[in-house]
C-alpha positions as CSV (number, residue, x, y, z in Angstrom):
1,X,-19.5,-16.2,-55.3
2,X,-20.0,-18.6,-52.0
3,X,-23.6,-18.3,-52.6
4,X,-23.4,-19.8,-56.3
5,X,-21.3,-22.9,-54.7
6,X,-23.6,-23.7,-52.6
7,X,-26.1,-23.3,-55.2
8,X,-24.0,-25.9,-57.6
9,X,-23.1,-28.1,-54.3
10,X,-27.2,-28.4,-53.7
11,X,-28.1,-29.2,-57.5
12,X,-25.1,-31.6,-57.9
13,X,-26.8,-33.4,-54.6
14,X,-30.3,-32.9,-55.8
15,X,-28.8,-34.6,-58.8
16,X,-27.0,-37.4,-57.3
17,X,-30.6,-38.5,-54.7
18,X,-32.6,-38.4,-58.2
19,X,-30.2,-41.2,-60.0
20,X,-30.2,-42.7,-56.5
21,X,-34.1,-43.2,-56.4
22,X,-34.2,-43.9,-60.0
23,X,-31.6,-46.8,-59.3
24,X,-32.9,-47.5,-55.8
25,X,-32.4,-51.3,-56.0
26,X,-28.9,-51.4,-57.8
27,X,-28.1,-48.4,-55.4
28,X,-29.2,-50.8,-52.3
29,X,-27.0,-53.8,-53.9
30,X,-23.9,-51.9,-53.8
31,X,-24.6,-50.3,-50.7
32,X,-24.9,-54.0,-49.3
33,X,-21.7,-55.2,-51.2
34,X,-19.9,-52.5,-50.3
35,X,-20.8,-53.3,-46.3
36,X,-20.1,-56.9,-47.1
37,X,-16.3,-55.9,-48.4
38,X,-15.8,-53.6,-45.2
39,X,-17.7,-56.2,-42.8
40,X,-15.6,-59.2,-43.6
41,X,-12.5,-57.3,-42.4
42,X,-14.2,-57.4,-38.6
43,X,-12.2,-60.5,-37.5
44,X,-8.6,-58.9,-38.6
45,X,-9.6,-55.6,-36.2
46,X,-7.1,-55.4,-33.5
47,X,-7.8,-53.9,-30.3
48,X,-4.7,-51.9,-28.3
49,X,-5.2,-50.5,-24.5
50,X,-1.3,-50.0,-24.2
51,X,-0.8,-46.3,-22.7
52,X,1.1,-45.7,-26.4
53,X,-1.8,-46.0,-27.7
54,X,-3.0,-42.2,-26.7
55,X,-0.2,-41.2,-28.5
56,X,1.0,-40.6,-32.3
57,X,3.1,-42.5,-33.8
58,X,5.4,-39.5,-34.4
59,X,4.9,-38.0,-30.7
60,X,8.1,-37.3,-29.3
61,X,7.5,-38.9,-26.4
62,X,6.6,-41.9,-27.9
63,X,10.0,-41.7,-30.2
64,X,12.1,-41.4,-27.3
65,X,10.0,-44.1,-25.3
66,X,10.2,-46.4,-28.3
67,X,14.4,-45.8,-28.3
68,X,14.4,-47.0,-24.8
69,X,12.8,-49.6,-25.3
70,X,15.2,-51.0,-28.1
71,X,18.2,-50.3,-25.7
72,X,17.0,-51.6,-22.8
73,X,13.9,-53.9,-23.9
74,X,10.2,-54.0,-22.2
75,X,9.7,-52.8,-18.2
76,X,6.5,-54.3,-17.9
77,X,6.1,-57.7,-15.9
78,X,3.5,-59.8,-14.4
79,X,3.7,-60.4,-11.0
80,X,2.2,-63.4,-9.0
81,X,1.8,-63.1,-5.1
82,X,1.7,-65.9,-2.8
83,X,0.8,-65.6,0.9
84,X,1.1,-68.7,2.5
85,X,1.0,-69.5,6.2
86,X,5.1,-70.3,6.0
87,X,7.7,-69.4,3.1
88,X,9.9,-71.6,4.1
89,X,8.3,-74.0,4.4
90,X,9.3,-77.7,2.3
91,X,5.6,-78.6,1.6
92,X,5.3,-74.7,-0.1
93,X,8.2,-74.7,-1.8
94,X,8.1,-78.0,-3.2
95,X,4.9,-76.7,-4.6
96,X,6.4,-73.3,-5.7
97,X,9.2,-75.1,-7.3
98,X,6.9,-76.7,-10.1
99,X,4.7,-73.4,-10.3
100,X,7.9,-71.9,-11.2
101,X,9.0,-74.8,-13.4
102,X,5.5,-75.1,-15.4
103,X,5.5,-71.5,-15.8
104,X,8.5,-71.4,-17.6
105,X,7.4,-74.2,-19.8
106,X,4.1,-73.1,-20.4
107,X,3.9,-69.5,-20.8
108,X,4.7,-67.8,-23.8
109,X,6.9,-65.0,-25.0
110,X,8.8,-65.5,-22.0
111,X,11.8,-63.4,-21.2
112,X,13.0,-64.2,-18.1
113,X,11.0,-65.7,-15.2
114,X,12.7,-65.1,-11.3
115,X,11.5,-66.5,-7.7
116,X,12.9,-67.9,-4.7
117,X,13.7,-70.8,-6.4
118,X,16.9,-69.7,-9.1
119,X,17.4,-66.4,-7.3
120,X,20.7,-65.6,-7.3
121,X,22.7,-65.4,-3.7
122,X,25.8,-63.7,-3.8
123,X,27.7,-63.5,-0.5
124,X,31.6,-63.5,1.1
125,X,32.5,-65.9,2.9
126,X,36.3,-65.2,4.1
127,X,38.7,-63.8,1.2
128,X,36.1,-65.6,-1.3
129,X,32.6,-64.4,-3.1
130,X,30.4,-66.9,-3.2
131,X,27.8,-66.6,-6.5
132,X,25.4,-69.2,-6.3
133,X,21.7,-70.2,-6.6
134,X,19.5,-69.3,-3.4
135,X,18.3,-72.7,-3.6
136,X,20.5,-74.6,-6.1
137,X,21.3,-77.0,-3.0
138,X,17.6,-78.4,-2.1
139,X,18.0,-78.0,1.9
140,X,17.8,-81.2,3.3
141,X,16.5,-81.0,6.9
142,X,14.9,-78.0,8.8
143,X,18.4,-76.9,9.6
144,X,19.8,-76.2,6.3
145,X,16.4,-74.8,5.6
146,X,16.7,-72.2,8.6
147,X,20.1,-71.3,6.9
148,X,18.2,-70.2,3.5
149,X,15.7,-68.5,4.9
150,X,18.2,-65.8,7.1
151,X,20.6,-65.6,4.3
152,X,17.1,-64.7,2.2
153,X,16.0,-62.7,4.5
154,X,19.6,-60.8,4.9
155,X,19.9,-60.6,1.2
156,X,18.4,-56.6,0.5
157,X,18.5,-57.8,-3.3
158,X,15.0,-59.8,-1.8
159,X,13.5,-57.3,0.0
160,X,10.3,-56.2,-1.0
161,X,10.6,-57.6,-4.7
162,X,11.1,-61.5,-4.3
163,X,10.2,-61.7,-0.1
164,X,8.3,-59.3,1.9
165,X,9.8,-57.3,4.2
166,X,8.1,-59.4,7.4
167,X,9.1,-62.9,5.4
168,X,4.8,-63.4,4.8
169,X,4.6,-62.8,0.7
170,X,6.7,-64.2,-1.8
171,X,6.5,-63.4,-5.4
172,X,7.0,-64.8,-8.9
173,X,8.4,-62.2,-11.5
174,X,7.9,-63.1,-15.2
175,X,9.5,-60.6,-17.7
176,X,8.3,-60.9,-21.0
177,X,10.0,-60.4,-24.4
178,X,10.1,-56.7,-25.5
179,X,9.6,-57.4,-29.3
180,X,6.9,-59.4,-31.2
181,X,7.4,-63.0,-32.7
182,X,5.7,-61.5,-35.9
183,X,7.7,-61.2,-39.1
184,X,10.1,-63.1,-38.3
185,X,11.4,-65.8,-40.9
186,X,14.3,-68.2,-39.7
187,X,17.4,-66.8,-37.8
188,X,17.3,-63.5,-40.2
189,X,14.8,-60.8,-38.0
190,X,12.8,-58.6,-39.9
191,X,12.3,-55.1,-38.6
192,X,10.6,-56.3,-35.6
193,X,7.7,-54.7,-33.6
194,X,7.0,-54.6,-30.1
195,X,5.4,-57.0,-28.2
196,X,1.4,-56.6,-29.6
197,X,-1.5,-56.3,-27.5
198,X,-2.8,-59.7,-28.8
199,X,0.5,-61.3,-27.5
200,X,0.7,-59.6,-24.4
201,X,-3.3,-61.3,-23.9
202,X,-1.8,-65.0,-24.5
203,X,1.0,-64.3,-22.0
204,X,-2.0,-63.3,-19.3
205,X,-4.2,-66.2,-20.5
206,X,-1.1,-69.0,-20.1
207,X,-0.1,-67.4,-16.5
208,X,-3.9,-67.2,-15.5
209,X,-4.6,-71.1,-16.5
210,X,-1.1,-72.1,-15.0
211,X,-2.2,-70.3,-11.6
212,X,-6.0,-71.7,-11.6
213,X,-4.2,-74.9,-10.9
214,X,-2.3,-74.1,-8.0
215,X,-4.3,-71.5,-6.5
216,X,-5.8,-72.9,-3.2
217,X,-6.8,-72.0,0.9
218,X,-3.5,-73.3,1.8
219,X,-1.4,-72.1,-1.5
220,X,-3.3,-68.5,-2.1
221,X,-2.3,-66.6,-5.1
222,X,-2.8,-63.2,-7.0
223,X,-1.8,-62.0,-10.0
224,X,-0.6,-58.1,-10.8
225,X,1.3,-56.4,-13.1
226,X,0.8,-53.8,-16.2
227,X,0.0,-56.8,-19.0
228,X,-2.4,-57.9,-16.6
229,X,-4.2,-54.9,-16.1
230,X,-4.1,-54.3,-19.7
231,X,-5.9,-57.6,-20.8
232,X,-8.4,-56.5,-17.9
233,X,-9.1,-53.5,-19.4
234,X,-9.5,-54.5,-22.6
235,X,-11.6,-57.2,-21.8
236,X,-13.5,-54.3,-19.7
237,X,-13.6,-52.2,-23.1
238,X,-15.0,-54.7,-25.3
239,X,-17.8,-55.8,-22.6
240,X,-18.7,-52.5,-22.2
241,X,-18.7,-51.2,-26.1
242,X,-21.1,-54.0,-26.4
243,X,-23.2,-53.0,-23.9
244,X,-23.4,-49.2,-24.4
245,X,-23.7,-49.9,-28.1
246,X,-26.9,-52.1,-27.6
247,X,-28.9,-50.1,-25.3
248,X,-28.5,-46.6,-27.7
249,X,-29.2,-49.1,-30.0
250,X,-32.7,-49.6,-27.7
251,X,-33.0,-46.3,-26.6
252,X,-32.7,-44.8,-30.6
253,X,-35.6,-47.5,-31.8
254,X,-37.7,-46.4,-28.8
255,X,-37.3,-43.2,-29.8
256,X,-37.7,-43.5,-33.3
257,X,-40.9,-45.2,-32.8
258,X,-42.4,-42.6,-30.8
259,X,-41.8,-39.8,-33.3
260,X,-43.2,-42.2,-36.1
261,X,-45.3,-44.4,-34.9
262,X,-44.3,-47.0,-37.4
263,X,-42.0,-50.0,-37.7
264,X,-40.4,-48.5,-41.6
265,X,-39.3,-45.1,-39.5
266,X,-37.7,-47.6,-37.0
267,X,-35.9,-49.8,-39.4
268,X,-34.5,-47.9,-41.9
269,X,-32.9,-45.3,-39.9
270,X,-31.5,-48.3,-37.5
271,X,-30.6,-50.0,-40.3
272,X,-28.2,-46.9,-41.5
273,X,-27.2,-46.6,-38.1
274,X,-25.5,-50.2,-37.8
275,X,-24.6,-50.4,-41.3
276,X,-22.5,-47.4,-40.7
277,X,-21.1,-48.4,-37.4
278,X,-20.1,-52.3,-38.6
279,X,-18.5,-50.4,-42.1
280,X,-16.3,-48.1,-39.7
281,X,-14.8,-50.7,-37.6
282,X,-14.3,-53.0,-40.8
283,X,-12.8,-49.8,-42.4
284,X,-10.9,-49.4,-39.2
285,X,-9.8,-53.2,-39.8
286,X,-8.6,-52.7,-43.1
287,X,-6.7,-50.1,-42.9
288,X,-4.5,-51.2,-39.6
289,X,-6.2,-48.7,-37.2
290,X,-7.0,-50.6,-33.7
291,X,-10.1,-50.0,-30.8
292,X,-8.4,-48.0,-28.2
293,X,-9.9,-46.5,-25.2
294,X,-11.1,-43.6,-26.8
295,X,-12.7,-45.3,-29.5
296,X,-15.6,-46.6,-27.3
297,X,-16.7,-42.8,-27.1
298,X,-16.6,-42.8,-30.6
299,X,-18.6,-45.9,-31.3
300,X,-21.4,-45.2,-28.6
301,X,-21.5,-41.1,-30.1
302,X,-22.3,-42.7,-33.5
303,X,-24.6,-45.2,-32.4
304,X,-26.7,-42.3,-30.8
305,X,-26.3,-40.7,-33.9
């Protein structure tokens, strides 16, 4: 019985290849209109290096994750270092100050940005507590200044997070918003998704254009944090994917040339070859599925294919 299907799975191909040949040139236009559909989906394909992405979408883990997230909103932040000769200093915070201010202007998606400069200092003084601004008085002479930096330096709520522990690094802490802009139409929220990997890249592009302008010898600045390395890496990715996709590209045509000895046994089969690779990712486009990590192994694996 198995040997008689695979006898009628044979004939039915042997079949299908001799109305293929005897249509070759109609068969070759709807191969090519077919691509073309697939193909001009390319520019919606998204690309997601978020750790979720290794996960299904109906992974417990990611179910649980996803409920913490809608209780308590998004853990990731980007961090900017500065390591200036003096924190306290009126020239460098003067020049923190609008950092802080054209940050918080500039950048998009923004949650919640914190520095030295609206820290909140909470103290006693007496039989009162005192809740106020680290720096909502602008000190005034070196005195006053000396006064903010012990109470900073006092403060434990500082340590290690907005001022090292030796007073030498100081740190801005953006916090961006934990769910997308997307889909949402006047004051009335759709069900909203979190924060995409194409918005989490615009938040890294505004911080890292801000921060080109300040960084100097004098004002030296670094930039950290899990969006950051994120955008990073997927940068990385798609630099890579290019590269490893053109030299099997290379390597297959080399190949291909030696066993044939002919330019026809070079293009067709590299012609296959990228037709199917462009028609996966546009397929891959079309139907919502993004480039993660993984997906580099794939493309490379059927490019050597």
């Amino acid at each position: 019985m198995t040997h008689d299907f695979r006898k009628k799975v044979e004939r039915g191909f042997e079949r299908f290849s001799r109305l293929v040949y005897r249509n070759r040139l109609a068969a070759i236009f709807f191969t090519l209109l077919f691509f073309a559909a697939l193909a001009s989906s390319l520019p919606n394909l998204a690309i997601d290096t978020s750790n979720e992405g290794f996960l299904r979408k109906d992974d417990p883990v990611l179910i649980t994750y996803n409920k913490f997230r809608d209780q308590f909103g998004r853990a990731e932040m980007v961090i900017i270092a500065l390591s200036p000769e003096k924190v306290f200093d009126f020239g460098f915070l003067g020049k923190l100050k609008r950092l802080h201010e054209e940050l918080e202007e500039k950048v998009p998606h923004l949650n919640k940005i914190t520095s030295l400069i609206n820290a909140r200092n909470t103290r006693g003084e007496g039989d009162e507590l005192i809740v106020e601004g680290l720096l909502e008085k602008w000190p005034k002479n070196e005195q006053e200044l000396a006064a903010v930096k012990k109470r900073a330096m006092e403060n434990p709520a500082y340590k290690n997070l907005l001022l090292s522990e030796d007073g030498k690094f100081t740190t801005i802490i953006i916090r961006t918003d934990a769910f997308s802009s997307i889909g949402i139409k006047g004051d009335v929220p759709e069900k909203r998704k979190f924060l995409t990997d194409a918005e989490n890249s615009e938040v890294v592009a505004a911080v890292t254009e801000v921060v080109e302008e300040y960084n100097s010898p004098d004002f030296p600045i670094q930039i950290a944090g899990s969006p950051v390395v994120a955008d990073i890496l997927k940068r990385s990715m798609m630099k890579d994917m290019r590269k490893f996709i053109a030299i099997s590209l290379v390597v297959i045509a080399v190949v291909l040339f030696a066993l044939f000895r002919r330019v026809s046994g070079v293009l067709m089969p590299m012609t296959i070859v990228i037709l199917s690779l462009f028609s996966t990712f546009g397929l891959m486009a079309l139907v919502g599925t993004p480039i993660k990590l993984p997906t580099q192994i794939s493309a490379s694996s059927r490019a050597r294919a």
